[in-house]
C-alpha positions as CSV (number, residue, x, y, z in Angstrom):
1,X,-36.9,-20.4,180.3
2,X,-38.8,-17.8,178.0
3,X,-35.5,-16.1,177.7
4,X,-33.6,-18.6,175.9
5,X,-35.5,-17.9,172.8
6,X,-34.6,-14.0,172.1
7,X,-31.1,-15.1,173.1
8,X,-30.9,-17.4,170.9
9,X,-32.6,-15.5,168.1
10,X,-30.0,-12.8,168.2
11,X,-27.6,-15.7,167.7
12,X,-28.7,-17.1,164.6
13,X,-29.2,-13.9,163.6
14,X,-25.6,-13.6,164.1
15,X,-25.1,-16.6,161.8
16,X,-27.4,-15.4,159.2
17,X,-25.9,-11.8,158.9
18,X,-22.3,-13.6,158.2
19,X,-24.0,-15.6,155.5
20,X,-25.6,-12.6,154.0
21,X,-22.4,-10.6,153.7
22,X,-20.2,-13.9,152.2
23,X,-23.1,-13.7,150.1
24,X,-24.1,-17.4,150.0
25,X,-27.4,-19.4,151.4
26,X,-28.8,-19.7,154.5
27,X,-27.9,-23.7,153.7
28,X,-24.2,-22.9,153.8
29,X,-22.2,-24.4,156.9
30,X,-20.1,-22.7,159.0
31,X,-16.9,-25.0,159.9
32,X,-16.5,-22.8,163.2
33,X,-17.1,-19.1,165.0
34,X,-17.0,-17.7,168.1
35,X,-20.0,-16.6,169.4
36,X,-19.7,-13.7,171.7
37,X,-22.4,-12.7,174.3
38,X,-23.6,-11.4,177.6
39,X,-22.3,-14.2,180.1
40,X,-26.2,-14.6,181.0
41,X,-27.1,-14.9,177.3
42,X,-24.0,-17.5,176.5
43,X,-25.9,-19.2,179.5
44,X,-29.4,-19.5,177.7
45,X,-27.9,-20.1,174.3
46,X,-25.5,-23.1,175.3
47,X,-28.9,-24.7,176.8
48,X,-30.4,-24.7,173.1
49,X,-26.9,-25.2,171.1
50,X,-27.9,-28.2,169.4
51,X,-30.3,-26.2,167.8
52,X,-28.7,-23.1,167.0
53,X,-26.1,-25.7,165.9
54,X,-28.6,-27.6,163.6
55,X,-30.3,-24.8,162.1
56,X,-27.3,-22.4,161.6
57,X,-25.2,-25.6,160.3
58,X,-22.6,-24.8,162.3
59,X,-19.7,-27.5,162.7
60,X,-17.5,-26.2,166.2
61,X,-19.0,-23.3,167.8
62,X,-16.7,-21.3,170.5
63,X,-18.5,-18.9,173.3
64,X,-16.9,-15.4,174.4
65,X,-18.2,-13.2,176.9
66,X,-19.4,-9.4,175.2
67,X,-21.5,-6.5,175.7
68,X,-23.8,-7.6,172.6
69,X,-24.9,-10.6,171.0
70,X,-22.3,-11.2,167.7
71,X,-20.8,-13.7,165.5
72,X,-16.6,-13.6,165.0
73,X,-14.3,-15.3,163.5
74,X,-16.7,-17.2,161.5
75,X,-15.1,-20.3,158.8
76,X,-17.7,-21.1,156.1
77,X,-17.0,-24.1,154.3
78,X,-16.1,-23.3,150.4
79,X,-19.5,-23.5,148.4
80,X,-18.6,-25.4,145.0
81,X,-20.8,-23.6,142.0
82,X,-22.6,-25.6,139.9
83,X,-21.3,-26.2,136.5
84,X,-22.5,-24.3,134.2
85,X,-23.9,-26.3,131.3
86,X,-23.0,-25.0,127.4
C-alpha cells in the first residue's frame, strides 16, 4: 500500500520532534507514547509498527484516533551522561 509510507513518515516524525525538544539523540528510546492519528492512518501505521517501533526505539506504543498525525504522552528512558574525565 503506497500510503503506508507517508503515514508512517509523519509518525516517526512524531518521535523524532519529541526527541528534539527533550533534547537528546535520535538513539534515545522511548519506554511508551500514544500515537494519535486519522483512524485510516492508525490503520497503515499498525501494518508497519515493527518498524516504526525499531527505528523510533520505541518500547509500548498506544494508538488514538485524531485529526492529525502526533506523538503524546511520550516516556523516554533517562539518558545517563558520560562521566566526565578530570
Amino acid at each position: 500500500d503506497a500510503a503506508v509510507l507517508p503515514a508512517v513518515g509523519a509518525a516517526l516524525a512524531g518521535v523524532r520532534k519529541v526527541k528534539s525538544e527533550a533534547k537528546v539523540g535520535m538513539r534515545a528510546e522511548v519506554r511508551t507514547m500514544t500515537l494519535v492519528a486519522p483512524a485510516a492512518s492508525v490503520e497503515r501505521i499498525r501494518a508497519a509498527e515493527a518498524d516504526l517501533r525499531a527505528s523510533g526505539r520505541i518500547s509500548e506504543l498506544a494508538y488514538a484516533e485524531g485529526e492529525s498525525v502526533e506523538v503524546r504522552d511520550a516516556e523516554l528512558v533517562p539518558v545517563e551522561k558520560p562521566a566526565t574525565r578530570a
